[in-house]
Phi, psi and omega in degrees: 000318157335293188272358183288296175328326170280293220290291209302337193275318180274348185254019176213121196204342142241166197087116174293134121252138159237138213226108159228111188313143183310356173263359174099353153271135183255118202245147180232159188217180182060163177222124202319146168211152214278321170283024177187129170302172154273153178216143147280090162281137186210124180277129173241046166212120142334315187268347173314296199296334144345263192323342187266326170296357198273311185222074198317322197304276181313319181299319196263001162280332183277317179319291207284328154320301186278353183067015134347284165289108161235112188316151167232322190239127188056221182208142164014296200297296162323328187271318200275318182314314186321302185286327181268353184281322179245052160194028171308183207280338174272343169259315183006135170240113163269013163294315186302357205273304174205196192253153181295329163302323181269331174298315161306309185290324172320270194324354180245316134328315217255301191301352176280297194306346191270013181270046200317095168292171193270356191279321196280285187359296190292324236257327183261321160327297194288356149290318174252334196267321169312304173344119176007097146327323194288330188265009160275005192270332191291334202234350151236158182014186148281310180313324173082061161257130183257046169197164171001114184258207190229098213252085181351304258184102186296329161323318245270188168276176183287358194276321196274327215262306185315303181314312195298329181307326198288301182320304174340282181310303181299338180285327218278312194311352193049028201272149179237147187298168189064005168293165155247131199252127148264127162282113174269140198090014237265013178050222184277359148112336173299030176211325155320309203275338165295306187307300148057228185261005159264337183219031203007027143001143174245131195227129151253129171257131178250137140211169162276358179289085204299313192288321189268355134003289174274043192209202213040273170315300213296277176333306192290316172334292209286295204270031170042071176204020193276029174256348195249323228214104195227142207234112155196172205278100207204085176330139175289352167285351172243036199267149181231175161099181182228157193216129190284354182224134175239098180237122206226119169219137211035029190249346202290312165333330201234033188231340150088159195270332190276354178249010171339295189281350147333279185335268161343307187293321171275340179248030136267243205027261170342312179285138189292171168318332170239041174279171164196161185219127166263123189263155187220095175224152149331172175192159173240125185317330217210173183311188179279149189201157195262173196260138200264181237259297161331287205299274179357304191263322166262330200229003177190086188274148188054045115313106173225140166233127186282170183275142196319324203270003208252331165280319166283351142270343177308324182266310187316112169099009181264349203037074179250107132335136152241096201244034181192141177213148190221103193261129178237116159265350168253336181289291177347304177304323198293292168350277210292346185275357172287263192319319179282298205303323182283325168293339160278336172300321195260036201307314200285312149313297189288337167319293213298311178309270171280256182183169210306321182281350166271333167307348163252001141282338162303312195256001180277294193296310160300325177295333177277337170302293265241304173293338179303000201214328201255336179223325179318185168235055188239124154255200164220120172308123145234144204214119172235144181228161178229164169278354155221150182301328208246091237186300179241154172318132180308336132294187189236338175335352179226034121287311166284016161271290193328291171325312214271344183285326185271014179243000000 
Protein backbone atom coordinates (compact mmCIF):
# COMPACT_ATOMS: atom_id res chain seq x y z
CA UNK A 1 0.00 0.00 0.00
CA UNK A 2 3.02 2.05 0.59
CA UNK A 3 4.51 2.06 -2.50
CA UNK A 4 1.29 1.98 -4.44
CA UNK A 5 0.48 5.38 -2.52
CA UNK A 6 3.62 6.75 -3.49
CA UNK A 7 3.46 6.19 -7.06
CA UNK A 8 0.06 7.55 -6.99
CA UNK A 9 1.48 10.82 -4.67
CA UNK A 10 3.90 11.31 -7.53
CA UNK A 11 1.72 10.77 -10.65
CA UNK A 12 -1.28 12.78 -9.73
CA UNK A 13 -0.90 16.29 -9.18
CA UNK A 14 -3.95 17.61 -10.80
CA UNK A 15 -7.11 16.16 -10.34
CA UNK A 16 -8.87 14.25 -7.75
CA UNK A 17 -8.38 10.21 -6.99
CA UNK A 18 -9.38 8.39 -4.29
CA UNK A 19 -8.26 4.79 -4.04
CA UNK A 20 -9.65 2.54 -1.66
CA UNK A 21 -7.34 -0.59 -0.83
CA UNK A 22 -8.64 -4.02 -0.52
CA UNK A 23 -8.51 -3.45 3.21
CA UNK A 24 -11.05 -0.89 3.13
CA UNK A 25 -8.66 2.03 3.75
CA UNK A 26 -8.93 5.54 1.63
CA UNK A 27 -6.53 8.07 0.17
CA UNK A 28 -7.22 10.85 -1.94
CA UNK A 29 -4.21 12.21 -4.04
CA UNK A 30 -4.28 15.14 -6.20
CA UNK A 31 -6.24 18.75 -6.22
CA UNK A 32 -9.22 19.74 -7.88
CA UNK A 33 -9.04 21.00 -11.10
CA UNK A 34 -12.02 22.07 -13.54
CA UNK A 35 -10.43 20.20 -16.23
CA UNK A 36 -10.24 17.00 -15.20
CA UNK A 37 -12.76 14.77 -13.31
CA UNK A 38 -12.61 12.93 -10.00
CA UNK A 39 -12.41 9.69 -10.39
CA UNK A 40 -12.77 6.76 -7.77
CA UNK A 41 -10.92 3.22 -7.55
CA UNK A 42 -11.29 0.14 -5.40
CA UNK A 43 -9.18 -2.73 -5.15
CA UNK A 44 -10.84 -5.97 -4.30
CA UNK A 45 -7.45 -7.89 -4.66
CA UNK A 46 -3.92 -7.11 -2.35
CA UNK A 47 -2.06 -8.22 -5.52
CA UNK A 48 -3.88 -5.45 -8.07
CA UNK A 49 -1.44 -3.04 -6.66
CA UNK A 50 1.48 -5.53 -7.18
CA UNK A 51 1.00 -6.32 -10.64
CA UNK A 52 0.30 -2.44 -11.24
CA UNK A 53 3.75 -1.59 -9.71
CA UNK A 54 5.49 -4.45 -11.68
CA UNK A 55 3.85 -3.00 -14.75
CA UNK A 56 1.60 0.02 -14.93
CA UNK A 57 0.60 -0.09 -18.29
CA UNK A 58 -0.31 -3.90 -18.50
CA UNK A 59 -0.94 -4.65 -14.53
CA UNK A 60 -3.63 -1.67 -14.59
CA UNK A 61 -5.32 -3.09 -17.68
CA UNK A 62 -5.31 -6.32 -16.43
CA UNK A 63 -6.40 -5.27 -13.01
CA UNK A 64 -9.41 -3.57 -14.41
CA UNK A 65 -10.10 -6.25 -16.79
CA UNK A 66 -10.71 -8.87 -14.18
CA UNK A 67 -12.23 -6.77 -12.06
CA UNK A 68 -9.48 -6.10 -9.31
CA UNK A 69 -9.71 -2.84 -10.09
CA UNK A 70 -13.24 -1.15 -9.90
CA UNK A 71 -14.10 2.33 -11.02
CA UNK A 72 -16.78 3.57 -8.63
CA UNK A 73 -16.79 7.45 -9.45
CA UNK A 74 -16.28 7.98 -12.93
CA UNK A 75 -15.23 5.64 -15.86
CA UNK A 76 -12.19 3.66 -17.33
CA UNK A 77 -11.72 6.66 -19.89
CA UNK A 78 -11.94 9.60 -17.01
CA UNK A 79 -9.24 7.18 -14.67
CA UNK A 80 -6.22 7.05 -17.77
CA UNK A 81 -7.30 11.23 -18.71
CA UNK A 82 -6.46 11.73 -15.09
CA UNK A 83 -3.09 9.99 -15.33
CA UNK A 84 -2.00 11.31 -18.78
CA UNK A 85 -3.52 14.94 -18.37
CA UNK A 86 -0.59 15.30 -15.51
CA UNK A 87 2.17 13.58 -17.63
CA UNK A 88 1.46 14.72 -21.54
CA UNK A 89 3.79 14.40 -23.83
CA UNK A 90 5.13 18.14 -23.88
CA UNK A 91 5.53 18.05 -20.27
CA UNK A 92 5.92 14.33 -19.97
CA UNK A 93 8.16 12.89 -16.82
CA UNK A 94 9.23 9.59 -18.09
CA UNK A 95 10.44 8.30 -15.19
CA UNK A 96 6.41 8.14 -14.16
CA UNK A 97 5.94 5.63 -17.30
CA UNK A 98 8.20 2.78 -16.08
CA UNK A 99 11.52 1.54 -14.65
CA UNK A 100 14.31 1.72 -16.68
CA UNK A 101 14.45 -2.17 -16.12
CA UNK A 102 11.38 -2.60 -17.40
CA UNK A 103 11.89 0.04 -20.25
CA UNK A 104 14.74 -2.24 -21.57
CA UNK A 105 12.87 -5.73 -21.08
CA UNK A 106 9.76 -4.09 -23.53
CA UNK A 107 12.85 -2.81 -25.87
CA UNK A 108 13.89 -6.44 -26.23
CA UNK A 109 10.47 -7.89 -26.17
CA UNK A 110 9.38 -5.40 -28.97
CA UNK A 111 12.73 -6.22 -30.92
CA UNK A 112 11.90 -9.88 -31.51
CA UNK A 113 7.93 -9.44 -32.06
CA UNK A 114 8.64 -6.87 -34.66
CA UNK A 115 10.28 -9.31 -36.77
CA UNK A 116 6.49 -9.28 -38.61
CA UNK A 117 7.32 -12.43 -40.63
CA UNK A 118 4.93 -12.87 -43.45
CA UNK A 119 3.73 -16.44 -42.26
CA UNK A 120 2.73 -14.53 -38.87
CA UNK A 121 0.86 -11.46 -40.67
CA UNK A 122 -2.42 -12.93 -41.86
CA UNK A 123 -2.47 -14.58 -37.98
CA UNK A 124 -1.80 -11.13 -36.30
CA UNK A 125 -4.51 -9.64 -39.02
CA UNK A 126 -7.02 -12.02 -38.11
CA UNK A 127 -6.68 -11.55 -34.39
CA UNK A 128 -8.26 -8.28 -34.40
CA UNK A 129 -10.18 -7.69 -37.87
CA UNK A 130 -11.79 -11.11 -37.55
CA UNK A 131 -13.57 -10.42 -34.94
CA UNK A 132 -17.81 -10.36 -34.88
CA UNK A 133 -18.75 -7.80 -37.47
CA UNK A 134 -21.82 -6.88 -35.28
CA UNK A 135 -19.32 -5.20 -32.72
CA UNK A 136 -17.90 -2.89 -35.69
CA UNK A 137 -21.77 -1.81 -36.49
CA UNK A 138 -21.89 -0.68 -32.75
CA UNK A 139 -19.36 1.61 -32.57
CA UNK A 140 -18.58 2.72 -36.25
CA UNK A 141 -19.59 4.48 -38.73
CA UNK A 142 -21.70 2.82 -41.44
CA UNK A 143 -19.25 2.51 -43.60
CA UNK A 144 -16.86 0.85 -41.15
CA UNK A 145 -13.79 3.13 -41.81
CA UNK A 146 -11.78 1.94 -38.97
CA UNK A 147 -9.24 4.70 -39.06
CA UNK A 148 -8.88 8.29 -38.41
CA UNK A 149 -11.78 10.48 -39.47
CA UNK A 150 -11.52 14.15 -40.56
CA UNK A 151 -12.87 16.77 -38.83
CA UNK A 152 -13.68 20.14 -40.68
CA UNK A 153 -15.79 21.24 -37.81
CA UNK A 154 -15.00 19.62 -34.55
CA UNK A 155 -19.07 19.47 -34.01
CA UNK A 156 -19.50 17.69 -36.87
CA UNK A 157 -20.64 13.63 -36.66
CA UNK A 158 -18.75 10.81 -36.73
CA UNK A 159 -20.32 10.11 -40.39
CA UNK A 160 -20.07 13.16 -41.79
CA UNK A 161 -15.96 13.81 -40.26
CA UNK A 162 -15.47 10.12 -42.27
CA UNK A 163 -16.76 11.04 -45.52
CA UNK A 164 -14.63 14.01 -45.48
CA UNK A 165 -11.56 11.67 -44.44
CA UNK A 166 -12.22 10.24 -47.83
CA UNK A 167 -12.52 13.39 -49.69
CA UNK A 168 -9.32 14.58 -47.92
CA UNK A 169 -7.55 11.57 -48.82
CA UNK A 170 -8.74 11.13 -52.46
CA UNK A 171 -7.73 15.01 -53.44
CA UNK A 172 -4.22 14.36 -52.17
CA UNK A 173 -4.37 11.11 -55.08
CA UNK A 174 -4.89 13.23 -57.82
CA UNK A 175 -7.16 10.90 -60.10
CA UNK A 176 -8.43 11.38 -63.40
CA UNK A 177 -11.08 8.92 -64.82
CA UNK A 178 -9.65 5.33 -66.39
CA UNK A 179 -6.90 5.12 -63.70
CA UNK A 180 -6.21 2.02 -61.98
CA UNK A 181 -5.83 2.55 -57.91
CA UNK A 182 -4.49 -0.40 -55.55
CA UNK A 183 -5.81 -0.13 -51.76
CA UNK A 184 -3.35 -1.94 -50.02
CA UNK A 185 -5.00 -2.72 -46.86
CA UNK A 186 -8.84 -1.96 -47.93
CA UNK A 187 -10.38 -2.71 -44.72
CA UNK A 188 -14.34 -3.58 -45.45
CA UNK A 189 -13.65 -2.14 -48.33
CA UNK A 190 -15.29 1.87 -48.10
CA UNK A 191 -12.67 4.03 -49.59
CA UNK A 192 -12.05 1.37 -52.63
CA UNK A 193 -15.75 1.94 -53.50
CA UNK A 194 -15.73 5.41 -52.78
CA UNK A 195 -12.65 6.40 -55.25
CA UNK A 196 -14.99 4.43 -57.29
CA UNK A 197 -18.01 6.08 -57.40
CA UNK A 198 -16.22 10.02 -57.00
CA UNK A 199 -13.83 9.14 -59.95
CA UNK A 200 -14.27 5.65 -61.76
CA UNK A 201 -11.49 4.58 -61.14
CA UNK A 202 -10.85 0.76 -61.39
CA UNK A 203 -9.75 -0.35 -57.83
CA UNK A 204 -8.31 -3.60 -56.33
CA UNK A 205 -8.58 -3.70 -52.73
CA UNK A 206 -5.92 -6.41 -50.80
CA UNK A 207 -6.32 -7.46 -47.40
CA UNK A 208 -5.87 -10.36 -44.92
CA UNK A 209 -8.78 -10.35 -43.36
CA UNK A 210 -11.05 -12.95 -44.78
CA UNK A 211 -14.34 -11.55 -43.02
CA UNK A 212 -13.60 -8.43 -44.33
CA UNK A 213 -12.82 -9.76 -47.56
CA UNK A 214 -16.43 -10.98 -47.65
CA UNK A 215 -18.23 -7.48 -46.31
CA UNK A 216 -15.95 -6.01 -49.05
CA UNK A 217 -17.05 -8.41 -52.13
CA UNK A 218 -20.47 -8.70 -50.50
CA UNK A 219 -20.50 -4.39 -50.69
CA UNK A 220 -19.00 -4.14 -54.43
CA UNK A 221 -21.38 -7.01 -55.40
CA UNK A 222 -24.91 -5.12 -53.90
CA UNK A 223 -23.55 -1.79 -56.06
CA UNK A 224 -23.00 -3.76 -59.04
CA UNK A 225 -19.31 -2.90 -59.36
CA UNK A 226 -17.70 -5.71 -58.37
CA UNK A 227 -16.14 -5.87 -62.44
CA UNK A 228 -14.59 -2.22 -61.26
CA UNK A 229 -13.87 -2.49 -57.49
CA UNK A 230 -12.24 -5.82 -57.08
CA UNK A 231 -11.25 -7.47 -53.61
CA UNK A 232 -8.54 -10.04 -52.46
CA UNK A 233 -6.85 -11.89 -50.07
CA UNK A 234 -3.49 -11.06 -50.61
CA UNK A 235 -0.25 -10.04 -49.07
CA UNK A 236 0.75 -6.98 -50.16
CA UNK A 237 4.34 -8.46 -51.38
CA UNK A 238 2.93 -10.61 -53.25
CA UNK A 239 0.58 -7.98 -55.60
CA UNK A 240 1.40 -8.05 -59.13
CA UNK A 241 0.71 -5.59 -62.05
CA UNK A 242 1.08 -1.82 -62.48
CA UNK A 243 -0.89 1.02 -60.66
CA UNK A 244 -1.41 4.81 -61.77
CA UNK A 245 -2.25 5.09 -57.56
CA UNK A 246 -1.55 3.73 -54.74
CA UNK A 247 -3.58 4.34 -51.34
CA UNK A 248 -2.68 2.53 -48.03
CA UNK A 249 -4.90 3.70 -44.88
CA UNK A 250 -4.02 2.24 -41.46
CA UNK A 251 -2.62 -0.59 -42.59
CA UNK A 252 1.18 0.54 -42.35
CA UNK A 253 0.78 0.28 -38.28
CA UNK A 254 1.09 -3.78 -38.96
CA UNK A 255 3.93 -3.84 -41.69
CA UNK A 256 6.50 -3.77 -39.09
CA UNK A 257 9.87 -1.76 -38.97
CA UNK A 258 11.93 -4.41 -40.29
CA UNK A 259 9.97 -4.34 -43.42
CA UNK A 260 9.65 -0.45 -44.02
CA UNK A 261 11.92 -0.80 -46.90
CA UNK A 262 10.06 -4.19 -48.26
CA UNK A 263 7.43 -1.83 -48.15
CA UNK A 264 8.33 0.96 -50.04
CA UNK A 265 10.36 -0.78 -52.52
CA UNK A 266 7.11 -2.55 -53.84
CA UNK A 267 5.08 -0.16 -54.05
CA UNK A 268 7.25 2.17 -56.64
CA UNK A 269 7.49 -1.27 -58.04
CA UNK A 270 3.94 -1.19 -58.43
CA UNK A 271 3.52 2.36 -59.57
CA UNK A 272 3.33 3.14 -63.19
CA UNK A 273 6.19 5.83 -63.90
CA UNK A 274 3.86 8.98 -63.01
CA UNK A 275 2.36 7.10 -60.33
CA UNK A 276 1.78 8.35 -56.91
CA UNK A 277 0.51 6.89 -53.39
CA UNK A 278 -0.66 8.13 -50.22
CA UNK A 279 0.32 6.44 -47.23
CA UNK A 280 -2.04 7.17 -44.00
CA UNK A 281 -0.47 5.78 -40.44
CA UNK A 282 -0.77 6.44 -36.70
CA UNK A 283 2.48 8.06 -36.02
CA UNK A 284 4.70 8.96 -33.01
CA UNK A 285 5.33 13.09 -32.17
CA UNK A 286 8.93 11.70 -31.08
CA UNK A 287 11.30 9.07 -31.78
CA UNK A 288 11.18 5.48 -32.09
CA UNK A 289 9.39 3.58 -29.07
CA UNK A 290 8.24 0.07 -28.59
CA UNK A 291 4.62 -1.19 -28.63
CA UNK A 292 3.47 -1.26 -24.72
CA UNK A 293 2.71 -4.62 -23.45
CA UNK A 294 -1.50 -4.38 -22.92
CA UNK A 295 -1.77 -3.47 -27.04
CA UNK A 296 0.95 -6.00 -27.97
CA UNK A 297 -0.65 -8.96 -26.35
CA UNK A 298 -4.89 -8.13 -26.86
CA UNK A 299 -5.12 -6.04 -29.30
CA UNK A 300 -2.78 -5.92 -32.16
CA UNK A 301 0.19 -8.40 -31.89
CA UNK A 302 3.17 -7.55 -34.13
CA UNK A 303 1.83 -4.12 -34.40
CA UNK A 304 4.09 -0.89 -34.00
CA UNK A 305 3.51 2.66 -34.79
CA UNK A 306 5.92 4.31 -36.16
CA UNK A 307 8.06 7.34 -35.80
CA UNK A 308 8.51 10.16 -38.83
CA UNK A 309 12.40 9.31 -38.92
CA UNK A 310 11.84 5.67 -38.96
CA UNK A 311 9.18 5.99 -41.94
CA UNK A 312 11.43 8.37 -43.82
CA UNK A 313 14.28 5.90 -43.57
CA UNK A 314 12.09 3.27 -45.02
CA UNK A 315 12.10 5.28 -48.61
CA UNK A 316 15.74 6.76 -48.35
CA UNK A 317 17.98 5.56 -51.53
CA UNK A 318 14.64 3.93 -53.28
CA UNK A 319 14.59 7.34 -55.33
CA UNK A 320 10.96 7.82 -54.25
CA UNK A 321 9.90 11.19 -54.06
CA UNK A 322 7.91 12.58 -50.69
CA UNK A 323 6.25 15.15 -51.70
CA UNK A 324 3.60 16.04 -49.23
CA UNK A 325 3.76 15.31 -45.76
CA UNK A 326 0.55 16.36 -43.38
CA UNK A 327 0.72 16.02 -39.55
CA UNK A 328 -3.12 15.68 -37.70
CA UNK A 329 -2.95 16.05 -34.30
CA UNK A 330 -6.38 16.31 -33.24
CA UNK A 331 -8.41 14.72 -35.16
CA UNK A 332 -7.88 10.46 -34.37
CA UNK A 333 -9.17 12.16 -30.59
CA UNK A 334 -12.16 13.54 -31.85
CA UNK A 335 -12.63 9.76 -33.66
CA UNK A 336 -11.86 7.53 -30.84
CA UNK A 337 -14.13 9.86 -28.62
CA UNK A 338 -17.04 8.84 -31.38
CA UNK A 339 -16.25 5.16 -31.00
CA UNK A 340 -15.63 5.01 -27.09
CA UNK A 341 -19.04 6.93 -26.41
CA UNK A 342 -20.99 4.17 -29.05
CA UNK A 343 -19.18 1.36 -27.36
CA UNK A 344 -20.24 2.22 -24.22
CA UNK A 345 -23.80 2.85 -25.29
CA UNK A 346 -23.88 -0.48 -26.87
CA UNK A 347 -22.63 -1.96 -23.41
CA UNK A 348 -25.02 -4.59 -23.23
CA UNK A 349 -24.51 -6.02 -27.23
CA UNK A 350 -21.23 -6.30 -26.83
CA UNK A 351 -21.57 -8.07 -23.45
CA UNK A 352 -24.05 -10.66 -24.95
CA UNK A 353 -21.44 -10.94 -28.54
CA UNK A 354 -18.37 -11.65 -25.75
CA UNK A 355 -19.05 -11.19 -22.14
CA UNK A 356 -17.94 -8.34 -19.57
CA UNK A 357 -14.17 -8.76 -19.77
CA UNK A 358 -13.81 -8.35 -22.92
CA UNK A 359 -16.34 -5.20 -22.92
CA UNK A 360 -13.58 -3.94 -20.36
CA UNK A 361 -10.71 -4.66 -22.61
CA UNK A 362 -12.56 -3.24 -24.94
CA UNK A 363 -13.37 0.03 -24.06
CA UNK A 364 -9.72 0.02 -21.94
CA UNK A 365 -8.24 0.22 -25.61
CA UNK A 366 -10.23 2.84 -26.99
CA UNK A 367 -9.93 5.04 -24.12
CA UNK A 368 -6.19 4.59 -23.84
CA UNK A 369 -6.28 5.22 -27.86
CA UNK A 370 -8.10 8.00 -27.43
CA UNK A 371 -5.88 9.79 -24.24
CA UNK A 372 -2.73 8.53 -26.30
CA UNK A 373 -4.01 11.52 -29.51
CA UNK A 374 -5.16 13.75 -26.53
CA UNK A 375 -2.21 14.00 -23.98
CA UNK A 376 0.11 11.38 -25.62
CA UNK A 377 2.61 11.55 -28.15
CA UNK A 378 0.50 10.05 -31.01
CA UNK A 379 -0.62 11.88 -34.40
CA UNK A 380 -1.43 11.12 -37.78
CA UNK A 381 0.68 11.00 -40.76
CA UNK A 382 -0.09 11.40 -44.37
CA UNK A 383 2.62 11.19 -46.80
CA UNK A 384 2.19 11.22 -50.59
CA UNK A 385 4.69 10.10 -52.79
CA UNK A 386 5.65 9.82 -56.53
CA UNK A 387 8.00 8.23 -58.74
CA UNK A 388 8.35 11.43 -60.24
CA UNK A 389 9.25 15.11 -59.98
CA UNK A 390 6.57 16.00 -62.50
CA UNK A 391 3.86 13.55 -61.49
CA UNK A 392 2.04 16.52 -59.44
CA UNK A 393 1.43 20.02 -59.52
CA UNK A 394 3.97 22.26 -58.08
CA UNK A 395 1.48 23.82 -55.46
CA UNK A 396 -0.80 21.79 -53.15
CA UNK A 397 -3.89 24.21 -54.70
CA UNK A 398 -5.32 21.85 -56.33
CA UNK A 399 -5.84 19.59 -53.25
CA UNK A 400 -8.01 22.12 -52.03
CA UNK A 401 -9.96 22.25 -55.26
CA UNK A 402 -10.13 18.74 -55.27
CA UNK A 403 -11.39 18.53 -51.70
CA UNK A 404 -13.60 21.07 -52.18
CA UNK A 405 -15.55 19.38 -55.35
CA UNK A 406 -15.79 16.16 -53.77
CA UNK A 407 -17.37 16.96 -51.07
Amino acid sequence: MALIDHFFTRAVKRGELTVIHADGTARSFGTPDPEIAPVTIRFTNPAATRRILTDPALGAAETFMDGSMVIERGDILALLHLFTANNRWEQGDRALNASTLKRGFDAVRFRIDRINMARRSKRNVAHHYDLSGKLYDLFLDADRQYSMAYFTDPANSLEQAQLDKKAHIAAKLALSPGMKVLDIGCGWGGMALYLHEKTGAEVLGVTLSEEQLKVARERAEKAGVADRVKFELIDYRHVTGRFDRIVSVGMFEHVGTAHYRTFFRKCRELLTEDGVMLLHTIGRAGGPGVTDAFTAKYIFPGGYIPALSEILRGHEGLRFFLTDVEVLRLHYGWTLQHWYDRAVASKDQIVALYDERFFRMWTYYLAGSLVSFRNGGLVNYQLQYARSRDALPVTRDYMAEAEKGLR
